[in-house]
VEXDOPA-808672 format. One record per residue (C-alpha): x, y, z; residue in one letter. Coordinates in steps of 0.05 Angstrom, whole numbers, padded with zeros to 5 digits, always signed. Example, Ala and Ser with C-alpha at 12.3 -4.5 7.8 and 13.67 -1.06 7.14 Angstrom:
VEXDOPA-808672
+00246-00090+00156A +00273-00021+00143S 
This chain:
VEXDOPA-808672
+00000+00000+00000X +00058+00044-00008X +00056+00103-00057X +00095+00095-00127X +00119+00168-00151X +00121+00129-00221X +00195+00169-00239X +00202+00175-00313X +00253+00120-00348X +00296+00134-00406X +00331+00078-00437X +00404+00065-00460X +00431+00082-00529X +00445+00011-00548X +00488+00025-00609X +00534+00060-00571X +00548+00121-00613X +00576+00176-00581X +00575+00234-00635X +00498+00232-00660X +00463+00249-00598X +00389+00241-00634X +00403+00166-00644X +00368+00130-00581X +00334+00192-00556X +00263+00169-00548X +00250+00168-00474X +00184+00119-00446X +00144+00150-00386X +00123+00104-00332X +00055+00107-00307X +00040+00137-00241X +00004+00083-00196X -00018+00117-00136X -00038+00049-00099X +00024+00006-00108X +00064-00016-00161X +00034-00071-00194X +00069-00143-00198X +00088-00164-00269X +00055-00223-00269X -00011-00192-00266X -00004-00173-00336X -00040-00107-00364X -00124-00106-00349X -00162-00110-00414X -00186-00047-00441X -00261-00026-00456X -00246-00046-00523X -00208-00110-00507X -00266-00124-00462X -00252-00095-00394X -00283-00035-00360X -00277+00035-00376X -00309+00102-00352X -00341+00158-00386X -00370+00233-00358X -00444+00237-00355X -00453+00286-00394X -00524+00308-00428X -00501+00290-00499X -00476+00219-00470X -00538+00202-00439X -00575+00221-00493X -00529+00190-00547X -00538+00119-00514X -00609+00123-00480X -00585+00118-00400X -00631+00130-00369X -00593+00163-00302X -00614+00229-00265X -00558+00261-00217X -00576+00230-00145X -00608+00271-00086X -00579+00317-00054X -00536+00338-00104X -00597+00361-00155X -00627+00410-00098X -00595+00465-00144X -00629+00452-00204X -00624+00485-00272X -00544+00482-00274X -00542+00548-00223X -00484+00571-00193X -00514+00580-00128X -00478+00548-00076X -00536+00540-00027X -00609+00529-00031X -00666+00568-00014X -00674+00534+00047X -00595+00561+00064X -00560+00494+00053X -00504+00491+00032X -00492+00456-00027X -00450+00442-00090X -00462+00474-00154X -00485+00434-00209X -00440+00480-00254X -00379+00447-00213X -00409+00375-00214X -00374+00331-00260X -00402+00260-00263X -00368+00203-00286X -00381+00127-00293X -00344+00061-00294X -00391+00013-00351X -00374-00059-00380X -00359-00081-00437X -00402-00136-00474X -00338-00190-00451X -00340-00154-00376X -00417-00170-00380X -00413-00235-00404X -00370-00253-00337X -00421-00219-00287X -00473-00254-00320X -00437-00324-00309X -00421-00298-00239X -00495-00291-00223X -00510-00349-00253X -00460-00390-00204X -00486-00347-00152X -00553-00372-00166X -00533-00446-00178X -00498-00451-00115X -00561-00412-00074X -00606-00465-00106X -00575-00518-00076X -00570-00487-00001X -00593-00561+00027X -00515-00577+00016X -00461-00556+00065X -00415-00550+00015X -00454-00505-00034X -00480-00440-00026X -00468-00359-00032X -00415-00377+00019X -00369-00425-00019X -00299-00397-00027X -00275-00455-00071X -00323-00451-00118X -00302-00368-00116X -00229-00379-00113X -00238-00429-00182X -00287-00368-00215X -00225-00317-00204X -00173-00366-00229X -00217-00376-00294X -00231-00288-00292X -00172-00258-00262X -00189-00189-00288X -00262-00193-00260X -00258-00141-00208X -00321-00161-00155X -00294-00231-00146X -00222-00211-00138X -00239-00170-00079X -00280-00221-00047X -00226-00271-00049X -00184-00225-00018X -00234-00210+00035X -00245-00278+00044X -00166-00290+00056X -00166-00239+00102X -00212-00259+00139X -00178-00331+00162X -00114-00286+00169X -00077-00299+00103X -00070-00224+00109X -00002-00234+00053X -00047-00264-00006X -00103-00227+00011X -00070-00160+00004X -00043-00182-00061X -00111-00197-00086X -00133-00126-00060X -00081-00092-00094X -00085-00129-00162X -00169-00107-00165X -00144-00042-00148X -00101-00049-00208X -00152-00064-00249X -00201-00002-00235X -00139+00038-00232X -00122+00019-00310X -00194+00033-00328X -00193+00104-00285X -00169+00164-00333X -00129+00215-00300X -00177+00265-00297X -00212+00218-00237X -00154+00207-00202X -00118+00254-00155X -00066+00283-00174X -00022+00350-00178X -00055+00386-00233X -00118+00389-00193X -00082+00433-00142X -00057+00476-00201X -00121+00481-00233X -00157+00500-00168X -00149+00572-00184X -00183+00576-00254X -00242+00536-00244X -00254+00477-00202X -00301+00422-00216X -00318+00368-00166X -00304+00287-00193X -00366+00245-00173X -00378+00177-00181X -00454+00159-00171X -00443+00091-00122X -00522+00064-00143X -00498+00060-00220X -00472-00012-00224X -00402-00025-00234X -00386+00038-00183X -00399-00003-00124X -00338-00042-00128X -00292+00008-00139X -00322+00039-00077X -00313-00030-00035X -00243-00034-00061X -00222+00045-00037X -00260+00029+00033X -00218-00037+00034X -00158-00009+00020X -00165+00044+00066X -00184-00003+00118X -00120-00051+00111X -00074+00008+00116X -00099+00036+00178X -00092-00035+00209X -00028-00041+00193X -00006+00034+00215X -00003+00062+00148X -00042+00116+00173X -00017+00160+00120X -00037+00124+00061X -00106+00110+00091X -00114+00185+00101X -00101+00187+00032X -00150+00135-00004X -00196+00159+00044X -00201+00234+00026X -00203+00207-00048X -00257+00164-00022X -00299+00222+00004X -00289+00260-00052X -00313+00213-00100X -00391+00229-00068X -00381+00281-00005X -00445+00295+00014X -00481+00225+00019X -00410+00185+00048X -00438+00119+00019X -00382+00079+00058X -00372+00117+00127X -00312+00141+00110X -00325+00210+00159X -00336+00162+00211X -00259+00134+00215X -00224+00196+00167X -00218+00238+00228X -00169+00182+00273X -00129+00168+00205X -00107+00242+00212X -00089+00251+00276X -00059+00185+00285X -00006+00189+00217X +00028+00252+00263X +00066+00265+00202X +00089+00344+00204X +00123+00388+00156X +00162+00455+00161X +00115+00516+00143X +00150+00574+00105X +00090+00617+00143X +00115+00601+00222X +00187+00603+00203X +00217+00536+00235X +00156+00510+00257X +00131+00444+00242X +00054+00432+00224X +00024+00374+00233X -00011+00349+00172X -00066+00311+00192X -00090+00371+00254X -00088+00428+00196X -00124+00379+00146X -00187+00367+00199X -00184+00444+00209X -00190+00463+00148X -00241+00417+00129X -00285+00440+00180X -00279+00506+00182X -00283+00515+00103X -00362+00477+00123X -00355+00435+00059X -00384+00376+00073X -00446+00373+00114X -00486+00302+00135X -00552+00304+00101X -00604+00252+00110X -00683+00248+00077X -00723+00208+00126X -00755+00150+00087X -00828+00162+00117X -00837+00225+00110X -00787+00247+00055X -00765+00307+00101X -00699+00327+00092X -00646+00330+00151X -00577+00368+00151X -00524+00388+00198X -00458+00406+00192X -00396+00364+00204X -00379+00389+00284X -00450+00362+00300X -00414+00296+00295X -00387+00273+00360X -00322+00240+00334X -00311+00307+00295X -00326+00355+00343X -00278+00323+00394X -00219+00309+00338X -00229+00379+00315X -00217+00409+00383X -00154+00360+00389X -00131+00379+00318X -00135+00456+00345X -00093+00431+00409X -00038+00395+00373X -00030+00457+00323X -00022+00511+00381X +00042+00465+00420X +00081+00466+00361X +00158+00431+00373X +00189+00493+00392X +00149+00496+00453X +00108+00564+00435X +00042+00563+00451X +00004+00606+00406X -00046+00640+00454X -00094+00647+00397X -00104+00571+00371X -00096+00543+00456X -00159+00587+00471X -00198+00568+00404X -00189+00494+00418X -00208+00501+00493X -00271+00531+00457X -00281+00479+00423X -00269+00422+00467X -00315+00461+00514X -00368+00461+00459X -00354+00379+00449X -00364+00369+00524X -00422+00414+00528X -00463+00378+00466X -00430+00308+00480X -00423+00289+00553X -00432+00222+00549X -00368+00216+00515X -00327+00243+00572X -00340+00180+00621X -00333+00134+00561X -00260+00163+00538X -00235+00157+00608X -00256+00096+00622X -00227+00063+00564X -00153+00098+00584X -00162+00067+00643X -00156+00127+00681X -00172+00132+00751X -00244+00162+00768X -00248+00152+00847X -00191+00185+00876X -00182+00262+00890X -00123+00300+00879X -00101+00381+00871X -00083+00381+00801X -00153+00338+00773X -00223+00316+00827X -00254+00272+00775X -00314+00250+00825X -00338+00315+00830X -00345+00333+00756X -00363+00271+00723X -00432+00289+00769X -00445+00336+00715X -00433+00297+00651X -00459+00222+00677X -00524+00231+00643X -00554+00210+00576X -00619+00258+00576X -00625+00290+00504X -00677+00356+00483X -00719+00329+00432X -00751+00395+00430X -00770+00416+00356X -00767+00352+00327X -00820+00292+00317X -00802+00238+00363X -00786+00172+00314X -00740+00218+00277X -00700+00245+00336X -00692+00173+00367X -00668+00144+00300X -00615+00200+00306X -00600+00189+00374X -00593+00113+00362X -00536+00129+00316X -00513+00180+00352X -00495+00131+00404X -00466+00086+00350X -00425+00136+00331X -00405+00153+00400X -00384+00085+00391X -00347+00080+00341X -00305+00139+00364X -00287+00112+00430X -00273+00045+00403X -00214+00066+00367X -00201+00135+00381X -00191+00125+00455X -00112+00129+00453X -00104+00194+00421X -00135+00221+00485X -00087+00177+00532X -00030+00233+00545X -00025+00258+00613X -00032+00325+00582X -00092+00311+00539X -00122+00282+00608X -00103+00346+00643X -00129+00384+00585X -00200+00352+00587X -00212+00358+00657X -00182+00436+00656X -00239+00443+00610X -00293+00396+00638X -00282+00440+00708X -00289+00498+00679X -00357+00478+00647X -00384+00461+00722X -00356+00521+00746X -00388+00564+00694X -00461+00527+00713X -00438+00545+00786X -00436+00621+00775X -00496+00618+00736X -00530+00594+00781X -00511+00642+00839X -00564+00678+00826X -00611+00627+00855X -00579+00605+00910X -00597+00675+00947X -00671+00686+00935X -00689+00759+00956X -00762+00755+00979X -00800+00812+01004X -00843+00817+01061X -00920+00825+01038X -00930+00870+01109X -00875+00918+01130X -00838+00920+01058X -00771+00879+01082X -00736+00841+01049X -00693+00776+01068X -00643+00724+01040X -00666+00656+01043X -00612+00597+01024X -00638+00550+00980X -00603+00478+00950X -00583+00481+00879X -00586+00401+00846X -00551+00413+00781X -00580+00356+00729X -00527+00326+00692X -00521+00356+00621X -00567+00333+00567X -00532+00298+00501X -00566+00325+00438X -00557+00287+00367X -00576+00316+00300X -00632+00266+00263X -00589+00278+00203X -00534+00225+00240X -00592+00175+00223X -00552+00166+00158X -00507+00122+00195X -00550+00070+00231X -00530+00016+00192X -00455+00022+00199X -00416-00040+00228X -00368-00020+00280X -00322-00086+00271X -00313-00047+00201X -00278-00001+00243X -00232-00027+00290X -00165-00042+00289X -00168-00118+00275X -00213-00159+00237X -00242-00222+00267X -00209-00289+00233X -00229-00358+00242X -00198-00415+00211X -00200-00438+00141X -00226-00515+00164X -00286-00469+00185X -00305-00451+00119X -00272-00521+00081X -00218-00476+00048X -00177-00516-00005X -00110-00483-00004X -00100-00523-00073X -00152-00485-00101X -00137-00423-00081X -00063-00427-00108X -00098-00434-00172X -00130-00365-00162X -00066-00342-00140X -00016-00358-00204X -00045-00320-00249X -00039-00350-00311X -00090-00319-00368X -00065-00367-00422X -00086-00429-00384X -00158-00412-00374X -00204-00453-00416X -00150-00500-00446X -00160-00572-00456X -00231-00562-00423X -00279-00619-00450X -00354-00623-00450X -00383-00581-00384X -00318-00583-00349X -00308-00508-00352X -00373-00495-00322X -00370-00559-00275X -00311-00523-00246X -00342-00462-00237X -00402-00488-00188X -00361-00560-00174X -00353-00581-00100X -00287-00605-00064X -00292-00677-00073X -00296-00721-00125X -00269-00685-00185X -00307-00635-00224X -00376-00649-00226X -00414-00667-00294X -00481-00609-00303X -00540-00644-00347X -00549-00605-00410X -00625-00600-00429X -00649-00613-00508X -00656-00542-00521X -00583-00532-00508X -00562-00595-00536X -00591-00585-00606X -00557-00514-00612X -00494-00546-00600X -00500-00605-00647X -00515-00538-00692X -00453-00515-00676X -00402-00578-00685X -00445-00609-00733X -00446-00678-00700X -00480-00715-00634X -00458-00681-00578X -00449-00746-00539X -00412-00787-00587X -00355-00730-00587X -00340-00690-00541X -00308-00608-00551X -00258-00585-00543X -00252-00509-00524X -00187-00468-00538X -00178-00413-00509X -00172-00344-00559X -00107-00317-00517X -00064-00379-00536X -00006-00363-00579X -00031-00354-00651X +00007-00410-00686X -00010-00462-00634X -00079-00442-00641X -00078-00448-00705X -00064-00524-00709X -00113-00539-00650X -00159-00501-00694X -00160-00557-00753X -00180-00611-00708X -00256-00632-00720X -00273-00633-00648X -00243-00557-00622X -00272-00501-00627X -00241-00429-00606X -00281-00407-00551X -00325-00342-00564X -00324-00351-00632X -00373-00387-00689X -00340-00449-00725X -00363-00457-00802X -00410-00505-00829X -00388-00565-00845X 
């Protein structure tokens, strides 16, 4: 998962003359692959023509040219009529449909061909559920589909999932990176990030979306979120900060894959810094400035249309509990900078904010510190823990102003996300300072509630007869303070906090009846052997074929049987075919070609 800078290569004069510098001066670029360099026994992905996948903008004259019928997704088309309005009428923000740019992965008729024989084993193997060894859940039957489509993306990265799953994490991240090879080749540059964005940003800048409900899309998706996911487990925090903020960008406002809910602990856990020419010698952390600046430029905002009612929820990205905490930390981490200079400035804007975090999110407080292991019963000078968690032990929320199903859906996930963020953001908060810093903050919150609340702890009443007046003490109970989630976070009630985590959860392969025979099969990589020297039903046997026994012979019914004594011309059960595979070398399959009983797959043979 390491990033390739691609450096150009110029080869060697071979002839070796020294006087005619023209001779040998052609010079062959290498291609920048931001996800790895790929092995070279992957070979080059097909193109669209060559019957891979390609991609194409959505524009008005493509749509119309070749009858999609495909409309651009809510909530991007709240600005309608191509407006350069930037926010509705309602006042949300939003991204002009002059700046959208939508493009598409689509299949070839090859690429389509595949899928369909993919659903098809999908479908064989469901039918026969009754069988242990069949079903959606077979990963032999899936490892023997890849090693017969090696360039068929969705099956690729469910092998790999699959190996990573019985913690074969080395071939498993191969298979990852070869389907991200594959989408990769069929990406133009124009999609993928690179420097002539940044330098482009000044003229006019147009957003790249990719519409994730417009099959193939989804697996590219999967495979970012995947890849993403495997470097942050393995501390490559910086490349998963990376694929994930091309992730996001590729659909910002709906966050198909939950990428805001993890982005956040990539950045502040990479800690890689840099020198700024603007502070002189001091070093800025990347990942803090990033979650700055992508809050405070309000970008990207969480927007959610209940399904009932078709009301639409929004909220910006601090109403997020993971955010509002990690943007208060990011503020933190940029005011200590390595010199030791606090900048008075940034220190009181992030106590602000943390303030604001606690404030809107108590609940998380308790949570954070318990995980840390910190210790919550004893009393000290510096930090009394037992006397201010009193104020932030509570879950009470104001629902007031909303319907109540709504605002419970949103407090549901609001507790997921809670979550989430405690789950594996727990040890950025572990320092002794960071501890010190939350409960500086925290007792200043209780002390501000205090001194509000002066007011009614000395009562003036006045006497009804003679006109005097008295003090009367009364008892103050402060209630603890109430944790408030947007109905918007609703969008995220289905998210799976294993995805999350550090880890996954393996089990062994004798679990699932892994063949590690057949999986080394998916694992060569040879395109030339697929289809050889496959008689009868054998290729598709293969495909939806058990473990045991050999491949398994499918019944052929007369429909199918007289269109292939059509084709060879004879009784399909006194000879069997032969198929030969198209990407053998030409001459060889030329001379297989002659025999009576082959035929080269995909194409007609002549009458005879």
């Amino acid at each position: 998962n390491q990033m390739d800078d691609g450096m150009p290569t110029q080869p060697q004069n071979q002839r070796g003359g020294r006087g005619n510098k023209n001779r040998g001066k052609r010079t062959t670029l290498a291609k920048k692959y931001l996800f790895g360099r790929p092995k070279s026994e992957w070979g080059k992905p097909p193109s669209y023509v060559g019957g891979g996948l390609g991609v194409q903008e959505l524009t008005k004259e493509v749509l119309k040219e070749e009858r999609i019928s495909w409309s651009t997704p809510w909530p991007y088309d709240l600005i309608s009529n191509g407006a350069d309005d930037d926010m509705t009428k309602d006042g949300i923000p939003m991204i002009p449909q002059s700046r959208q740019k939508w493009y598409s992965l689509h299949m070839s008729d090859t690429y389509q061909e595949q899928q369909y024989a993919y659903q098809q084993m999908v479908s064989s193997l469901s039918a026969n559920h009754h069988n242990h060894q069949h079903g959606i859940n077979d990963p032999n039957a899936l490892a023997i589909f890849v090693a017969d489509h090696p360039y068929f993306a969705d099956t690729v990265l469910q092998l790999a999932m699959v190996l990573y799953y019985v913690n074969d994490r080395g071939r498993g991240n191969d298979l990852l990176r070869r389907c991200m090879f594959i989408y990769e080749t069929a990406l133009p540059s124009s999609v993928l990030p690179n420097n002539n964005n940044e330098k482009n940003a000044t003229s006019q800048r147009c957003d790249i979306l990719i519409d994730i409900d417009r099959q193939p899309n989804s697996g590219l998706f999967s495979t970012l979120f995947r890849i993403m996911q495997t470097s942050g487990m393995t501390g490559c925090y910086e490349n998963a900060l990376a694929v994930g903020r091309f992730l996001l960008s590729l659909d910002p406002l709906r966050d198909p894959m939950g990428v805001l809910l993890i982005l956040d602990y990539y950045a502040l856990a990479c800690r890689k810094s840099t020198a700024a020419s603007l502070g002189g010698d001091r070093a800025v952390e990347l990942g803090a400035a990033f979650i700055v600046q992508l809050v405070e430029s309000e970008l990207i905002n969480i927007h959610y249309k209940y399904p009932l009612t078709d009301r639409h929820h929004w909220c910006p990205l601090l109403d997020m509990p993971s955010w509002a905490f990690s943007y208060a930390l990011a503020l933190y981490r940029l005011a200590n900078n390595e010199t030791g200079v606090d900048d008075d400035t940034l220190k009181d804007k992030a106590n602000e904010a943390l303030s604001s975090a606690l404030s809107r999110f108590p609940m998380v407080l308790s949570k954070l510190l318990t995980m840390n292991s910190v210790n919550l019963q004893d009393r000290s000078f510096r930090m009394d823990w037992p006397t201010v968690l009193q104020h932030f032990s509570g879950d009470a929320f104001d629902s007031a102003g909303e319907s109540g199903r709504e605002t419970v859906e949103g407090r549901v996930a609001g507790e997921l996300l809670v979550r989430i963020f405690v789950q594996r953001c727990h040890t950025l908060w572990k320092g002794d300072e960071t501890v010190q810093w939350l409960f500086s903050c925290a007792d200043k919150i209780v002390k501000g509630r205090q001194s509000e609340s002066e007011s009614m702890v000395n009562t003036t009443t006045t006497d009804a007869k003679g006109g005097a007046t008295s003090d009367t003490p009364q008892s103050v109970i402060f209630p603890p303070l109430a944790t408030s989630f947007s109905p918007a976070l609703a969008r995220y009630a289905q998210c799976d906090p294993s995805e999350y985590g550090d880890r996954f959860q393996t089990f062994p392969p004798e679990a699932i009846n892994l063949d590690p025979n057949i999986v080394a099969h998916a694992m060569a990589f040879d395109p030339n052997r697929r289809g050889r020297f496959l008689r009868g039903g054998q290729h598709r046997a293969h495909a939806v074929g058990g473990m045991g026994g050999g491949p398994q012979q499918i019944p052929l019914d007369g429909a199918l049987l007289d269109q292939l004594r059509g084709l060879i011309g004879g009784d399909i059960g006194a000879q069997e075919m032969e198929n030969l595979d198209p990407d053998s070398p030409v001459m060889q399959l030329f001379l297989q070609s002659l025999l009576p009983w082959a035929r080269v797959e995909g194409v007609r043979p002549p009458g005879r």
